[in-house]
N, C-alpha and C positions, 0 to 999 in steps of 0.2 A: 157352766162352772166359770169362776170370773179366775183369773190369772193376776196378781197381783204384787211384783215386786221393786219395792222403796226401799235404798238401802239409809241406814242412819249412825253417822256417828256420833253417840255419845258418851260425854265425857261430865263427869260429875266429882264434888269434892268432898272433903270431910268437913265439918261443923269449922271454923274459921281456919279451914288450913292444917287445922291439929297432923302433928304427923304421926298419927297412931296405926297405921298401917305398915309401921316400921322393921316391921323381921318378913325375913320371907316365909317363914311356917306360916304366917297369920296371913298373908297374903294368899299361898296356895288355898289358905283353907278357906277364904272369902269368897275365891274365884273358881273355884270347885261348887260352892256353894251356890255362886249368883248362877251358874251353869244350870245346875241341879234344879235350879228353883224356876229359872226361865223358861226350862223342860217340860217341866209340869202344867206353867201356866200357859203353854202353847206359845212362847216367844221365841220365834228363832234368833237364837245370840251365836253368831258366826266365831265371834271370839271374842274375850275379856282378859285383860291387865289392867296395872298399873301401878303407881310407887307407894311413897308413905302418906300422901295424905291427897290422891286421886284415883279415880278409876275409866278408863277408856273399853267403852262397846263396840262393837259393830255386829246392827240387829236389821234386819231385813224385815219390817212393818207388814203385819198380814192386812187381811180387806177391811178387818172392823177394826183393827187398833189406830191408836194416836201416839203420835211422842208420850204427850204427858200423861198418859194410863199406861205406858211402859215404861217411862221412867219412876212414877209411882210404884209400880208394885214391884221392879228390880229394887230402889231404894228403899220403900218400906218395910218389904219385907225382911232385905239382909240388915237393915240395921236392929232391928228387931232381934234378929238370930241373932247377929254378934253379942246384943247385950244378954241373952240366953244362955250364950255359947261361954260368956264373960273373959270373951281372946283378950280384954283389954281390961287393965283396973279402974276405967273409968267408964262414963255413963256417954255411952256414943251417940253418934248423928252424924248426918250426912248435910250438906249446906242444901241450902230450900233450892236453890237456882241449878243447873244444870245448861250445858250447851251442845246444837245437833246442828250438826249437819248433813247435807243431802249426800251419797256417794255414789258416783256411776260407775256401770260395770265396767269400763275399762281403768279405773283406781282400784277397784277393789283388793288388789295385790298389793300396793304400795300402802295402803291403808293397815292391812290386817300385819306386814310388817315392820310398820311403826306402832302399833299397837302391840306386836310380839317381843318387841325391843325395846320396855320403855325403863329396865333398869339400866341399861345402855346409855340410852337417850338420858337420861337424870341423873348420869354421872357427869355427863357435860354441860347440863341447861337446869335450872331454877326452875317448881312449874310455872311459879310467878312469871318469869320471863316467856315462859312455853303460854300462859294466857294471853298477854299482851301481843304477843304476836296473831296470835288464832284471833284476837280481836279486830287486830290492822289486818289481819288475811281477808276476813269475811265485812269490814268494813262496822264494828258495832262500836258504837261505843259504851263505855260503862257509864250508867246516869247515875248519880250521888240526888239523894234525897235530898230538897232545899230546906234551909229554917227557915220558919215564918217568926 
């Protein structure tokens, strides 16, 4: 039996930022949801928030999965639902891009409480501000597509 534990945070946004995740009914009920739905599909999601127009995981990756077949099918699917569900008067989506990183068991506590406190956290910080930082943390930078 192989033993296999990666843990990963990610953090993914709405279609340009839109802040349609703006009440917290629609919040509970997205993240009830993405729970519900991770369950099913055998993903362990340790825990999920986030504000009006992102959302923060922390998913412990089994033997066969990748990020991007578990960020697939966490965002495919709930965007899907939402526009089902129609929480929003508009026609939603989630931004194509997403960002993970790796988390060691001794973070895992400091992790899942900045992920439990992120309307806290965004009464004092911009995500916008809260991305450029995670950019200069982990050292990436944003590339802009050149004109030819």
């Amino acid at each position: 039996m192989s033993w296999v534990r990666i843990w990963i945070h990610l953090v993914f946004s709405t279609k340009n930022r839109e802040p349609y995740l703006n009440s917290l009914l629609i919040r509970d009920q997205l993240f009830q949801h993405i729970k519900n739905n991770a369950e099913k599909k055998g993903i362990w999601l340790d825990c999920v928030n986030g504000y009006q127009e992102h959302v923060h995981c922390l998913i412990s990756l089994g033997k066969d999965q990748t990020i991007s077949n578990v960020a697939q099918l966490i965002k495919g699917e709930s965007s899907y639902w939402i526009n089902q569900q129609k929480l929003i008067p508009y026609k939603f989506a989630w931004q194509d891009d997403y960002w993970a990183v790796g988390v060691s068991e001794s973070h895992l506590d400091s992790v899942r409480n900045y992920i439990n406190t992120q309307y806290e956290h965004h009464r004092m910080k911009p995500f916008a501000e809260e991305i450029d930082e995670f950019m200069r943390k982990y050292g990436w930078e944003l590339v802009k597509a050149s004109k030819k």
